[in-house]
Biopython code that builds the backbone (N, CA, C, O; Angstrom):
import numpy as np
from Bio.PDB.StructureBuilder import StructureBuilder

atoms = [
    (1, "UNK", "N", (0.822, -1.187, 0.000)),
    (1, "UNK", "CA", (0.000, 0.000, 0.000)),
    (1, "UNK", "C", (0.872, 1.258, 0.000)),
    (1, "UNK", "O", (0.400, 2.344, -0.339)),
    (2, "UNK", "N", (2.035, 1.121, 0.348)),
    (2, "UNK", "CA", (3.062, 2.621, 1.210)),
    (2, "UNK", "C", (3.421, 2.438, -0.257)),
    (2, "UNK", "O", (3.091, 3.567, -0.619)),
    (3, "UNK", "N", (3.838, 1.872, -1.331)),
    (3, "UNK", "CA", (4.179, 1.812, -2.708)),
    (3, "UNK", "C", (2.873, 2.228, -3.553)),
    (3, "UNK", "O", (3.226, 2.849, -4.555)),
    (4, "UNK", "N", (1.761, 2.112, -3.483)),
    (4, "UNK", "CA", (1.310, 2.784, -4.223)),
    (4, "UNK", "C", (0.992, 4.012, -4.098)),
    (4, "UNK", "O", (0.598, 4.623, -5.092)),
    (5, "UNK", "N", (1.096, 4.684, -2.774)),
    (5, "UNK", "CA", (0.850, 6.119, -2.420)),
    (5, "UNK", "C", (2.200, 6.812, -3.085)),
    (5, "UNK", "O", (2.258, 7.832, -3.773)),
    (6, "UNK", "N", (3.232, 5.961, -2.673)),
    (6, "UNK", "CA", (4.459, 6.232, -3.074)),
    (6, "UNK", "C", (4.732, 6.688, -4.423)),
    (6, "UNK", "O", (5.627, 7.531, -4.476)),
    (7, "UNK", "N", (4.198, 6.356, -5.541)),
    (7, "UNK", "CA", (4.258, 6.293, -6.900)),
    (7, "UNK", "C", (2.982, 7.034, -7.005)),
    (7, "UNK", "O", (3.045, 7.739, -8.013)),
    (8, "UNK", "N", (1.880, 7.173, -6.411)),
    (8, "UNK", "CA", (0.634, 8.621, -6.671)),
    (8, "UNK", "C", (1.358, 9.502, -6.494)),
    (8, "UNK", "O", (1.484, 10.014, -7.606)),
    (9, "UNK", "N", (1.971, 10.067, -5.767)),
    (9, "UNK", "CA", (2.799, 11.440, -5.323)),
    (9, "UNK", "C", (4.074, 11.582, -6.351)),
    (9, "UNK", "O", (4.356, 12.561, -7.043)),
    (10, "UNK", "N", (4.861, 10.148, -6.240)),
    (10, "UNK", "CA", (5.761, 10.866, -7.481)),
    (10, "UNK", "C", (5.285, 11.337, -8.912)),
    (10, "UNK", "O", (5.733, 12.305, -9.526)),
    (11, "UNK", "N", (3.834, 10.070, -9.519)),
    (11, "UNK", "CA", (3.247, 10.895, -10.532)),
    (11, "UNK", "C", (2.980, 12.155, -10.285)),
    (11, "UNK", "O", (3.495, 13.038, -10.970)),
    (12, "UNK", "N", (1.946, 12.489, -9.039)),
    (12, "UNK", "CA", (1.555, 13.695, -9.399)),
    (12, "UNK", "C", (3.010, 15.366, -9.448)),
    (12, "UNK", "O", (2.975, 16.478, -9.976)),
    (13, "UNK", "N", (3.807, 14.802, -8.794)),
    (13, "UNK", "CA", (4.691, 15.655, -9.103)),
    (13, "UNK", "C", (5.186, 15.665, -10.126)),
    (13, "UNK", "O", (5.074, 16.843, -10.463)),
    (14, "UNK", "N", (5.924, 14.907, -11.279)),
    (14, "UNK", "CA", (6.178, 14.376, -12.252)),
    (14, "UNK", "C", (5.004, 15.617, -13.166)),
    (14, "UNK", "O", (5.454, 16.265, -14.112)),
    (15, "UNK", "N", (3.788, 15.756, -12.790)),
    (15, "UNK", "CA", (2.996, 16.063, -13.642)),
    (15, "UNK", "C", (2.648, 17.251, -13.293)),
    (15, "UNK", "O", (1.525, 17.416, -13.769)),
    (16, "UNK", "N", (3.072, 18.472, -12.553)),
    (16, "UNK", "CA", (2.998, 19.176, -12.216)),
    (16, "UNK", "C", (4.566, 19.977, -12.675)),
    (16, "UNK", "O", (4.652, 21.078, -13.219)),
    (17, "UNK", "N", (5.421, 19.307, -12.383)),
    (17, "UNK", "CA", (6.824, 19.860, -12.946)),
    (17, "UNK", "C", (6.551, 20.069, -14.219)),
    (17, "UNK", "O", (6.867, 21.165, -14.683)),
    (18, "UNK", "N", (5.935, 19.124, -15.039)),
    (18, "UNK", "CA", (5.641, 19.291, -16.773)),
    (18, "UNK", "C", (4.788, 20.386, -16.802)),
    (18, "UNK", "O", (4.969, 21.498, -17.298)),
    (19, "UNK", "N", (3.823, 19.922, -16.195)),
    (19, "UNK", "CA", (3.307, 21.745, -16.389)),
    (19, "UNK", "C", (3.665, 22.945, -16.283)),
    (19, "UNK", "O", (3.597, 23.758, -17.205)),
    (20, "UNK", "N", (4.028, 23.150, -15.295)),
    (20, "UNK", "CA", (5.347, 24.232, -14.661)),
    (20, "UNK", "C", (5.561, 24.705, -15.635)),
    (20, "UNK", "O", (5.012, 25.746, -15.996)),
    (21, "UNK", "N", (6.661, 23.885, -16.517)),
    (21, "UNK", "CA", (7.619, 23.863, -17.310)),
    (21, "UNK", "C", (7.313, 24.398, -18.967)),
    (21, "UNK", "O", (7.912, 25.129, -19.756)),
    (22, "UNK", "N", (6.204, 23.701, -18.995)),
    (22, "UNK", "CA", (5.482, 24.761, -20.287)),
    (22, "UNK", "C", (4.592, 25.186, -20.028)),
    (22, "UNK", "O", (3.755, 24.959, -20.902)),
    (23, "UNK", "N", (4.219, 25.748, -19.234)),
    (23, "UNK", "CA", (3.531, 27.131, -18.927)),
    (23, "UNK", "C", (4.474, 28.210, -19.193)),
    (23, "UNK", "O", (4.176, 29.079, -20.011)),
    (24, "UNK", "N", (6.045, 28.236, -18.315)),
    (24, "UNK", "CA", (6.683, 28.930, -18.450)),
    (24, "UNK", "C", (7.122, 28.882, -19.925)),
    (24, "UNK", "O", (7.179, 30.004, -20.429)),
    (25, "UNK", "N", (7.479, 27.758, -20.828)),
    (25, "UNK", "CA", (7.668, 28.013, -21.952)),
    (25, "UNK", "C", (6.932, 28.691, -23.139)),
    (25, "UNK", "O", (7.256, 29.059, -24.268)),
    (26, "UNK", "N", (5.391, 28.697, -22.124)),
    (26, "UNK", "CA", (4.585, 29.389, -23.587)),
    (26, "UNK", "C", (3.883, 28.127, -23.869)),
    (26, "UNK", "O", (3.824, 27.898, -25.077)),
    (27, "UNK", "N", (3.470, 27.460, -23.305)),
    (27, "UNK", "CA", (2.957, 26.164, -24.118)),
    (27, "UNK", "C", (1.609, 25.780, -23.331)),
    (27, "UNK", "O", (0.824, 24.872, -23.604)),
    (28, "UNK", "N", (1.537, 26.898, -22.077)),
    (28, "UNK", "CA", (-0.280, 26.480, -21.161)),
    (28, "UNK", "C", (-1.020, 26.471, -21.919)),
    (28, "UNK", "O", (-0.796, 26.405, -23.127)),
    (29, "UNK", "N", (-1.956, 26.529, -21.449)),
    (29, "UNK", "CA", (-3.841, 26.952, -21.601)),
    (29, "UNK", "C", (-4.007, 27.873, -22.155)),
    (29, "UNK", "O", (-4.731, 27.984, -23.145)),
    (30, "UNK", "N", (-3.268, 28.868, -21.548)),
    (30, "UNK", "CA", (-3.337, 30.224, -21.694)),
    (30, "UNK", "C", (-2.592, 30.875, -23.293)),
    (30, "UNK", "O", (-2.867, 31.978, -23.767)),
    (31, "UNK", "N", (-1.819, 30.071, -23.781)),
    (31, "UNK", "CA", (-0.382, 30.602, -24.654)),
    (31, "UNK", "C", (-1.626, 31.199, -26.080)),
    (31, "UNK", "O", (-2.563, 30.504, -26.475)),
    (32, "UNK", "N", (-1.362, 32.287, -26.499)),
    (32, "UNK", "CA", (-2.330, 32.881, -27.817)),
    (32, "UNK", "C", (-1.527, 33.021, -28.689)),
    (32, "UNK", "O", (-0.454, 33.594, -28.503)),
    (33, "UNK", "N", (-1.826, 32.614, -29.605)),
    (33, "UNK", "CA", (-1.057, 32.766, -31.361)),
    (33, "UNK", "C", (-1.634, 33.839, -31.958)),
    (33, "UNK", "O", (-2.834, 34.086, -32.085)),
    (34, "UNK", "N", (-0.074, 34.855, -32.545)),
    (34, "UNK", "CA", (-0.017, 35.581, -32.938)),
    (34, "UNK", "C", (-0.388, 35.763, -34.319)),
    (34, "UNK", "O", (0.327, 35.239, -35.174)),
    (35, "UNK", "N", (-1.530, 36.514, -34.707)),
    (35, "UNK", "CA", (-2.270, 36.252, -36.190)),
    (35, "UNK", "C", (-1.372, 37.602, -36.634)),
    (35, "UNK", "O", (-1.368, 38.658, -36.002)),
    (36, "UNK", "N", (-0.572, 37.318, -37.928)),
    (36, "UNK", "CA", (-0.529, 38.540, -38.661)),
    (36, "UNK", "C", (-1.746, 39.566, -39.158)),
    (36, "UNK", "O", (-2.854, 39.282, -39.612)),
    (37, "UNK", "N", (-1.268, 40.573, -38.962)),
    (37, "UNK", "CA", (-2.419, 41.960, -39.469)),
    (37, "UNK", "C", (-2.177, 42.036, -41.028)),
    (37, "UNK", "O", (-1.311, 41.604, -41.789)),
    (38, "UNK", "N", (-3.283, 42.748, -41.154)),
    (38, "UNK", "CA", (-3.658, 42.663, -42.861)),
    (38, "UNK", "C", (-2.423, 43.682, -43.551)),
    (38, "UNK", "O", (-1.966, 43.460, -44.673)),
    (39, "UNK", "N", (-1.963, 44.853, -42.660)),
    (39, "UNK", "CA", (-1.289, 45.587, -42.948)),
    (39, "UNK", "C", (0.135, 44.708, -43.482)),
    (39, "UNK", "O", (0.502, 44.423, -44.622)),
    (40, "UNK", "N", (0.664, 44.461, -42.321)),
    (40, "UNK", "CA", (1.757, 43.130, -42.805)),
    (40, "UNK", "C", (2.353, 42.615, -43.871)),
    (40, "UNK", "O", (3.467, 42.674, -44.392)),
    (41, "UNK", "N", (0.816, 41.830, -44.167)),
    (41, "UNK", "CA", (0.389, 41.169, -44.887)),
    (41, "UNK", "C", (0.504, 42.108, -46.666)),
    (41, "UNK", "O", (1.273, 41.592, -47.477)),
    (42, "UNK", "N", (-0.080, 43.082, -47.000)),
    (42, "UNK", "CA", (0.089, 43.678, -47.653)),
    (42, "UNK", "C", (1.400, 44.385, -48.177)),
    (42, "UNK", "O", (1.504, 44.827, -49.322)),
    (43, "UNK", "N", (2.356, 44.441, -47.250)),
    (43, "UNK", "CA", (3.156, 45.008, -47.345)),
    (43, "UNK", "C", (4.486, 43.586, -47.883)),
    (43, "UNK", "O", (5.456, 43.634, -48.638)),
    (44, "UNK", "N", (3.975, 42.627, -47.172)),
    (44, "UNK", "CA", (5.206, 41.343, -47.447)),
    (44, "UNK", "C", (4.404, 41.038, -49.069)),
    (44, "UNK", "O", (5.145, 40.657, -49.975)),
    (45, "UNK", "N", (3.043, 41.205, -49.337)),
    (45, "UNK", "CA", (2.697, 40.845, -51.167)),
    (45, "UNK", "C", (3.782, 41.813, -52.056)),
    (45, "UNK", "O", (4.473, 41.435, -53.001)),
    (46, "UNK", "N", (3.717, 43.201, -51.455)),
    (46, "UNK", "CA", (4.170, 44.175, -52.013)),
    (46, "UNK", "C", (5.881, 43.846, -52.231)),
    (46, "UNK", "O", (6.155, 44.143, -53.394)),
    (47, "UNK", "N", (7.020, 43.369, -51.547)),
    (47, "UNK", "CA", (8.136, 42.743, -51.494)),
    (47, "UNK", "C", (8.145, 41.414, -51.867)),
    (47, "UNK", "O", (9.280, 40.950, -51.972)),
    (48, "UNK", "N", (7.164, 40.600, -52.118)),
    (48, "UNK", "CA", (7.058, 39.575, -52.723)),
    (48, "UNK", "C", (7.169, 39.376, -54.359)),
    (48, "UNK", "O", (7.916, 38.566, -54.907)),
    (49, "UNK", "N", (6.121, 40.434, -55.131)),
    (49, "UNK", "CA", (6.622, 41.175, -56.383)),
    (49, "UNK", "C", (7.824, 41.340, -56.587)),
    (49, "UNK", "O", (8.314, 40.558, -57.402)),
    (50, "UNK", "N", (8.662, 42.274, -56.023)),
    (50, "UNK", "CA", (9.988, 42.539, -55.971)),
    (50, "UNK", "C", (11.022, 41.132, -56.381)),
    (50, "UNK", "O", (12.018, 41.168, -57.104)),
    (51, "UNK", "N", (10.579, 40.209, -55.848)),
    (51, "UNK", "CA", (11.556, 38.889, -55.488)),
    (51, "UNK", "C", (11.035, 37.532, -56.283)),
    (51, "UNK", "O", (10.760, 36.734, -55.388)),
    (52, "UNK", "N", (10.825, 37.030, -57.334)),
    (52, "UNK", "CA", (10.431, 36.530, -58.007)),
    (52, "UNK", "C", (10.838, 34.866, -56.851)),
    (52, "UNK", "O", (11.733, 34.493, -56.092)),
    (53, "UNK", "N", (9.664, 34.403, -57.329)),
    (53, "UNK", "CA", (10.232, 32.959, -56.367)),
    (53, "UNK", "C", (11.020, 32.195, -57.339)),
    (53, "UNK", "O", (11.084, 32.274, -58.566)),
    (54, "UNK", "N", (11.666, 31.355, -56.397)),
    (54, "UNK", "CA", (12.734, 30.587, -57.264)),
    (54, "UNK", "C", (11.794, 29.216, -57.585)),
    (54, "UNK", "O", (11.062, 28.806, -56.684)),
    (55, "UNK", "N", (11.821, 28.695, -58.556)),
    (55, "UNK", "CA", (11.122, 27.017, -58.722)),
    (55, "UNK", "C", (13.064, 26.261, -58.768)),
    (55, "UNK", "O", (14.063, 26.743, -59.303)),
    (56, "UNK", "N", (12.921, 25.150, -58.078)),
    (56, "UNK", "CA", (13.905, 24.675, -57.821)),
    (56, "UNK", "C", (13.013, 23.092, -58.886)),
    (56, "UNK", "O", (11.923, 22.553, -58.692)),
    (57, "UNK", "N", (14.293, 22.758, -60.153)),
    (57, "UNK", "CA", (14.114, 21.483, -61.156)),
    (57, "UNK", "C", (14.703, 20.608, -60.633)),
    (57, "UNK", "O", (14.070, 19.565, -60.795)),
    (58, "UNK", "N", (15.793, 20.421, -59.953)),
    (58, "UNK", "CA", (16.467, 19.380, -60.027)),
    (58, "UNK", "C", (17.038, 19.285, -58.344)),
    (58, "UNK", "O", (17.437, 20.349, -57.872)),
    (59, "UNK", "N", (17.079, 18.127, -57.506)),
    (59, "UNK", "CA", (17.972, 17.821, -56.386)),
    (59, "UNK", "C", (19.387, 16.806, -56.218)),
    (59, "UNK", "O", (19.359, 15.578, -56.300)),
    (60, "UNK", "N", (20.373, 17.479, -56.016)),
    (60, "UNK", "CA", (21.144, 16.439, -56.411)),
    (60, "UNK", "C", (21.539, 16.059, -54.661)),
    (60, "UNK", "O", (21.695, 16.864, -53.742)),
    (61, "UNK", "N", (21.615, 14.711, -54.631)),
    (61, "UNK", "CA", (22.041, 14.146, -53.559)),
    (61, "UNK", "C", (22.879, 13.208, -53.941)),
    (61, "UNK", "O", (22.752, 12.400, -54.861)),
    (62, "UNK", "N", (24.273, 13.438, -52.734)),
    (62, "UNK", "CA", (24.934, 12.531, -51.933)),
    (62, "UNK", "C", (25.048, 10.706, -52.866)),
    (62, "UNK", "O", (24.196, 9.900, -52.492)),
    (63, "UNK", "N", (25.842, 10.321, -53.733)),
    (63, "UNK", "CA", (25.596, 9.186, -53.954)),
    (63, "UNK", "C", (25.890, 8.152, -52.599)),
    (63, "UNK", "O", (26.857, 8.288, -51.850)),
    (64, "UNK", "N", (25.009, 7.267, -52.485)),
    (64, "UNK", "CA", (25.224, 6.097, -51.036)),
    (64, "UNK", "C", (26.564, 5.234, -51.478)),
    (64, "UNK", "O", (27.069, 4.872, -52.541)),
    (65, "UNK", "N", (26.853, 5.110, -50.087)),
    (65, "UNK", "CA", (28.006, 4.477, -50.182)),
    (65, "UNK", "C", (28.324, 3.076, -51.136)),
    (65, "UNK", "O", (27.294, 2.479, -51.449)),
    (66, "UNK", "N", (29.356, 2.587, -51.543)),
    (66, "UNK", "CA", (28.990, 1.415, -52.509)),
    (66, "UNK", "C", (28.896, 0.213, -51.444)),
    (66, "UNK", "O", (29.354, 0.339, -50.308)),
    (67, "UNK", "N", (28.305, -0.891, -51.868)),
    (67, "UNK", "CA", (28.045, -2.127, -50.839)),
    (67, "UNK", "C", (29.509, -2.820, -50.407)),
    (67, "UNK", "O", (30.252, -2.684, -51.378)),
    (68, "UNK", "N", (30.117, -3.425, -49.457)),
    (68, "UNK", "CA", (30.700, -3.812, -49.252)),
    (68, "UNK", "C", (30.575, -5.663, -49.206)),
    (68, "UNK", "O", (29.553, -6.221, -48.808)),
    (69, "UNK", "N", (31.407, -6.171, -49.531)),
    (69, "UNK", "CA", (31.478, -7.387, -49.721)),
    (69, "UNK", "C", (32.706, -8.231, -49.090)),
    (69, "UNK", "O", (33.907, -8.264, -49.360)),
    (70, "UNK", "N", (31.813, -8.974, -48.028)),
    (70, "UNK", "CA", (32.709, -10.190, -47.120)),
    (70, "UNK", "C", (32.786, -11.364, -47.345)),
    (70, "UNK", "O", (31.742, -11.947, -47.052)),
    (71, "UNK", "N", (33.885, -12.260, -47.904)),
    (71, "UNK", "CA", (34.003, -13.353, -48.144)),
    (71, "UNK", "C", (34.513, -14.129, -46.578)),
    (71, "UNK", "O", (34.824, -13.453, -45.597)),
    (72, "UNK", "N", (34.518, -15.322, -46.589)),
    (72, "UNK", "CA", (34.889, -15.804, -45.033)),
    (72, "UNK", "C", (35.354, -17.174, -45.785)),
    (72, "UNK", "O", (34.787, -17.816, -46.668)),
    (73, "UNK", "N", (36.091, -17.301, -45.384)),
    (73, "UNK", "CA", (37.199, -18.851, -45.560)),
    (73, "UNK", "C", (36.697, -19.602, -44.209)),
    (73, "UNK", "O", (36.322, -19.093, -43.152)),
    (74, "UNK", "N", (36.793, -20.819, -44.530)),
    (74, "UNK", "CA", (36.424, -21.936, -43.843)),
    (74, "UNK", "C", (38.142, -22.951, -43.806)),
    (74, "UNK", "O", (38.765, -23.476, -44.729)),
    (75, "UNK", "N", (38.366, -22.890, -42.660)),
    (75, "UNK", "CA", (39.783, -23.962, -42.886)),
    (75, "UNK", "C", (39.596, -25.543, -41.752)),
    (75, "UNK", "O", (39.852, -25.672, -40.554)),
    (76, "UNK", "N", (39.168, -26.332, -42.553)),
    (76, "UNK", "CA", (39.071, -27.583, -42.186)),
    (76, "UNK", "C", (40.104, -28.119, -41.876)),
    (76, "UNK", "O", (41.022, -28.018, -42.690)),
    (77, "UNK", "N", (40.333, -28.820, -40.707)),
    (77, "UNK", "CA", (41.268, -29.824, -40.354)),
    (77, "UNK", "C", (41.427, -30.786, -40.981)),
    (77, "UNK", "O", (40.470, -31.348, -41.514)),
    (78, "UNK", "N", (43.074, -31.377, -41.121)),
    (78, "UNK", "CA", (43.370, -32.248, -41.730)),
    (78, "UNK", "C", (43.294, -33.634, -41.829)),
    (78, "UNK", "O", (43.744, -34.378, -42.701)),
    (79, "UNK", "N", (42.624, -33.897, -40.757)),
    (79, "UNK", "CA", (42.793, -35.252, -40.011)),
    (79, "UNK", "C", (41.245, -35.763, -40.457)),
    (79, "UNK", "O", (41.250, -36.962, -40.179)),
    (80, "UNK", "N", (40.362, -35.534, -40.832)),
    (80, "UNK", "CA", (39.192, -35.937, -41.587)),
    (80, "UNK", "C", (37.871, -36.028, -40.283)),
    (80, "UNK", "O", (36.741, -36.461, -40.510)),
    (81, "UNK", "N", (38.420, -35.439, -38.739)),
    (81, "UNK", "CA", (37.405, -35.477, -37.918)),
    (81, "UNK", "C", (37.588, -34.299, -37.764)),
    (81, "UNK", "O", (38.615, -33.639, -37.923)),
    (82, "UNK", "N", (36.102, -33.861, -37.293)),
    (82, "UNK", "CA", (35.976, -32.677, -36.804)),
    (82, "UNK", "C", (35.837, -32.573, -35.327)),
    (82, "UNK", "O", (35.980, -33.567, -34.615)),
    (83, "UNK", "N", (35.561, -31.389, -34.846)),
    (83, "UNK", "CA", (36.240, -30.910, -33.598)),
    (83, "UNK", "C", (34.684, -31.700, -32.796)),
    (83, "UNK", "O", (35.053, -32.198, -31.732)),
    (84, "UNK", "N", (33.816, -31.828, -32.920)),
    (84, "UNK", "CA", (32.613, -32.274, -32.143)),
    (84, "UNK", "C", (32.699, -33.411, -31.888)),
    (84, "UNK", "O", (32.448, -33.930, -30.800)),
    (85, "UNK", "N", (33.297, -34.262, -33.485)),
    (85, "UNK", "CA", (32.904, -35.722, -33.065)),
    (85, "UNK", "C", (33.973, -35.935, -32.379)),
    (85, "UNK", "O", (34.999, -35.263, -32.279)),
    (86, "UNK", "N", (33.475, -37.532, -31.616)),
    (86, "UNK", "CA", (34.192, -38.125, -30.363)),
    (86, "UNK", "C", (33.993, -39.346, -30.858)),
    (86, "UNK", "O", (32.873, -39.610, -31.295)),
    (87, "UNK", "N", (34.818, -40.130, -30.883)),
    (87, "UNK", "CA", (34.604, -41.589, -31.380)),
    (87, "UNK", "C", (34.265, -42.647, -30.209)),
    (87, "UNK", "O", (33.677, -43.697, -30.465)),
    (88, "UNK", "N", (34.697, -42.279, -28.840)),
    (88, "UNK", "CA", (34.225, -43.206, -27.579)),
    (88, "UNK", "C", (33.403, -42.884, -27.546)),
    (88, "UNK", "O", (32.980, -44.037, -27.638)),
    (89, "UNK", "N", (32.238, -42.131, -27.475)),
    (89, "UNK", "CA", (31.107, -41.762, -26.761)),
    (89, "UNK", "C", (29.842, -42.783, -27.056)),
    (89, "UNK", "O", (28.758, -42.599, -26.502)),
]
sb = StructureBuilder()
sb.init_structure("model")
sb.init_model(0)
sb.init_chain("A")
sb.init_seg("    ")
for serial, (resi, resn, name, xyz) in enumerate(atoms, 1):
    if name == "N":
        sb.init_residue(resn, " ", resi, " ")
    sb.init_atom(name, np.array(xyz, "f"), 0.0, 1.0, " ", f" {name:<3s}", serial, name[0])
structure = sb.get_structure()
């Protein structure tokens, strides 16, 4: 029982620090998003004219590395038994 009270209290702290924590960051209940004004707005169309957008044709990326290739040799003993078998057993 002293373990589960134990672990109610650390949740609820746990969950109270998170809050804390973005509240102060701007991230409560409370946090309001900033709508641009029309004025702004008019004025960034107006510099937008000015600046022709770029259309981007082509991306060149990074060729991937080439594959690598592992061969593994096998070296058999000479004696025609292998290491498991046991001939008394």
């Amino acid at each position: 029982m002293l373990h589960r009270v134990a672990l109610l209290v650390a949740s609820l702290a746990a969950s109270l620090t998170l809050a804390v924590a973005l509240a102060i960051a701007g991230f409560g209940p409370t946090a309001q998003t900033v709508l641009p004004s029309t004025a702004s707005t008019a004025a960034s169309a107006d510099s937008a004219d000015a600046a022709a957008p770029v259309q981007v044709d082509k991306v060149y990326v990074a060729a991937p590395p080439p594959q690598q290739t592992v061969t593994m040799h096998r070296v058999v003993g000479g004696g025609g038994e292998s290491e498991g078998s046991e001939g008394g057993d």
